[in-house]
N, C-alpha and C positions, 0 to 999 in steps of 0.2 A: 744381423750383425753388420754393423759400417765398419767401411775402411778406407784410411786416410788415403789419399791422391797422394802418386808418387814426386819425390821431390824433384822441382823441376830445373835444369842447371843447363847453363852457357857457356862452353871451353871456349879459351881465348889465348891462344898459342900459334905464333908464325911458323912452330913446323910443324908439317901436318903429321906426320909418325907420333910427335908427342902427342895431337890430338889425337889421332888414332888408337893410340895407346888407352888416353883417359878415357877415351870415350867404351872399348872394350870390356872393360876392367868396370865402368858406371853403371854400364848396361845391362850387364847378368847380374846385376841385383833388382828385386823387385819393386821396390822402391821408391828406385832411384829410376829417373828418365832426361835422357839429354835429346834438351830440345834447339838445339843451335850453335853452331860452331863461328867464330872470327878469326881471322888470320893477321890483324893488324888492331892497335889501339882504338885507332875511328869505326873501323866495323863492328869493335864491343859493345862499343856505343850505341852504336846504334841497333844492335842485334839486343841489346837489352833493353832498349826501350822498349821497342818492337814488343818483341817475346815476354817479359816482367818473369823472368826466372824466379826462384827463389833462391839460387845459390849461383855463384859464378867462379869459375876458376880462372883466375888470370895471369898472364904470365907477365913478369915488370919487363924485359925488354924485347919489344914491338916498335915495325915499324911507324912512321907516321906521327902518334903519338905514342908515349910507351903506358903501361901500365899503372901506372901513380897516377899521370894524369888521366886515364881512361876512368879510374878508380874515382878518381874527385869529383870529376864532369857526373859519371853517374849519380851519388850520392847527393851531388846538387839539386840534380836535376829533375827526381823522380821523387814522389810522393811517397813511397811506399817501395825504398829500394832493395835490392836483394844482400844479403849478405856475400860479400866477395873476399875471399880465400884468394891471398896471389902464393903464386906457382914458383920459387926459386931452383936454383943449382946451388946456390949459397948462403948459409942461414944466417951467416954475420953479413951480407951485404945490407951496405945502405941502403940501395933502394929499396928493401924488403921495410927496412924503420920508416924511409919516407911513406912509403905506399900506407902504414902501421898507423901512421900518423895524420895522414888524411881522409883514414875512415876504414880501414880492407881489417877485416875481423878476426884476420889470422895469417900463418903463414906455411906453405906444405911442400917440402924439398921433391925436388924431381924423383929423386932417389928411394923416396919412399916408397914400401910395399902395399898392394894391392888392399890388404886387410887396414892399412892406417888411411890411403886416400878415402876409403867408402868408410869411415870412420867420422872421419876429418867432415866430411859431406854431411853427415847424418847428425854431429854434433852440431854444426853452426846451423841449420837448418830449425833443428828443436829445442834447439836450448841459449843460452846466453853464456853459457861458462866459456871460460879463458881456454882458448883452443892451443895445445900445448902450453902451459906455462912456466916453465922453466925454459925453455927457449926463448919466452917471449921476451921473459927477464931479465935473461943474459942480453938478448938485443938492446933492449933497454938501456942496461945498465955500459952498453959497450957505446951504444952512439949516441945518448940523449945529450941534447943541446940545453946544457943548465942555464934557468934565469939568474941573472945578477944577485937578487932577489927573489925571493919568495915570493909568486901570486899571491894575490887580496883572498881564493878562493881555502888556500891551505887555513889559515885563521877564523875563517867561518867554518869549519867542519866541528862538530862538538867532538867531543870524546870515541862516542861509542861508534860514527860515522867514519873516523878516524881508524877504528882498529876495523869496521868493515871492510876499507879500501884496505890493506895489509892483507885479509882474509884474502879479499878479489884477488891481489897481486899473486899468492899462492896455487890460484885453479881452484877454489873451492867453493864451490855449487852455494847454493842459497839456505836448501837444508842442509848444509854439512857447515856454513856458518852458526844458520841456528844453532845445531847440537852446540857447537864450540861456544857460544856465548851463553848458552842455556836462556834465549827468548823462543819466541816464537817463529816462524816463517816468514809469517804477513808484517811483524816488526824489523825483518831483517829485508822483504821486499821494498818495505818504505827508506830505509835505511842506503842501501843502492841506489833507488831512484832519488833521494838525496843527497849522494855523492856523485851521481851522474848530471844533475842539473847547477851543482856549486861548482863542478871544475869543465862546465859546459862540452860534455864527451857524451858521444853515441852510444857508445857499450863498454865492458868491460877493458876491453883491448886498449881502449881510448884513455878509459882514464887509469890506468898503469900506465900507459908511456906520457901521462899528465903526471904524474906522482913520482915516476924518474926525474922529468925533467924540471920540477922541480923541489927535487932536492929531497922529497917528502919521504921516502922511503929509507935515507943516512939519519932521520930526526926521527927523536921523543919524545 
């Protein structure tokens, strides 16, 4: 019998108690294994090149640079980047949308319990679904920057790509679309990666707050 390599993650918080904290709480699952800690924006950076986590927890304000940018530079930069979860105090903060918005796959209040961070961990790791959404939505819908106009990409969605992104915006898995639309899987996989390549977004995360901002989510 195999068994999958524990998932492997980079704390990125200038105090150390919070990393302290994440890192105890990461630890006693088996899993899960943290392999590097940063104290500032630039050493994420570079702790994730380095290291190639697969998940990273990062907190938006750091010194140096803060976590957005930490967040970007990665995702730029690296071939094969990790999914990053940034760490707030505040769910309606902007920098949690901006960070949202430049690629970070999710968002996980400080305040959260033990059983939701090794949650949170475990779901962007393995999966692609919308990491809390209902919070994401409400961000969304509280700070998106709407176009004048409608992107070119809204009017190239057909129909049925159309009520997928709706689906995504809800949290709802791939098979849990299928049941709902009564297709298949693999026609609901294609369907995603064709709504991910028309509103040019990384993941789910991305193109919800593509489909806020414009406008796509108040139309019929």
């Amino acid at each position: 019998m195999t068994t999958c390599p524990p998932v492997r993650i980079v704390l990125a918080d200038d105090e150390r108690m919070v990393r302290s904290a994440l890192r105890a709480i990461l630890s006693a699952e088996p899993d899960l294994e943290v392999v590097g800690e940063a104290a500032t924006g630039a050493e994420a950076v570079s702790v994730v090149r380095e290291l190639r986590p697969d998940v990273v927890l990062m907190d938006v304000r750091m010194p140096e640079i803060d976590g957005i940018r930490a967040t970007e530079q990665i995702l730029a930069t690296l071939d094969d980047p990790p999914r990053i979860v940034v760490v707030t105090t505040f769910e309606n903060d902007s920098y949690v949308y901006d960070a949202l918005r430049v690629g970070a796959a999710g968002f996980l209040l400080k305040r959260s319990d033990a059983d939701a961070l090794v949650q949170a961990v475990r779901l962007v790791s393995h999966t692609d679904t919308l990491l809390f959404p209902s919070a994401v939505r409400a961000l969304a819908a509280e700070h998106a920057r709407a176009y004048p106009t409608p992107p070119p990409w809204v009017a190239r969605l057909t129909r049925r790509e159309s009520d997928v992104l709706r689906l995504m915006a809800q949290g709802l898995t791939n098979a849990e679309i299928a049941r709902r639309m009564e297709v298949g899987p693999a026609t609901v996989k294609s369907h995603v990666a064709a709504v991910l390549a028309k509103t040019g977004t990384r993941d789910r995360t991305q193109a919800v707050i593509a489909a806020y901002e414009a406008g796509f989510m108040n139309a019929r």
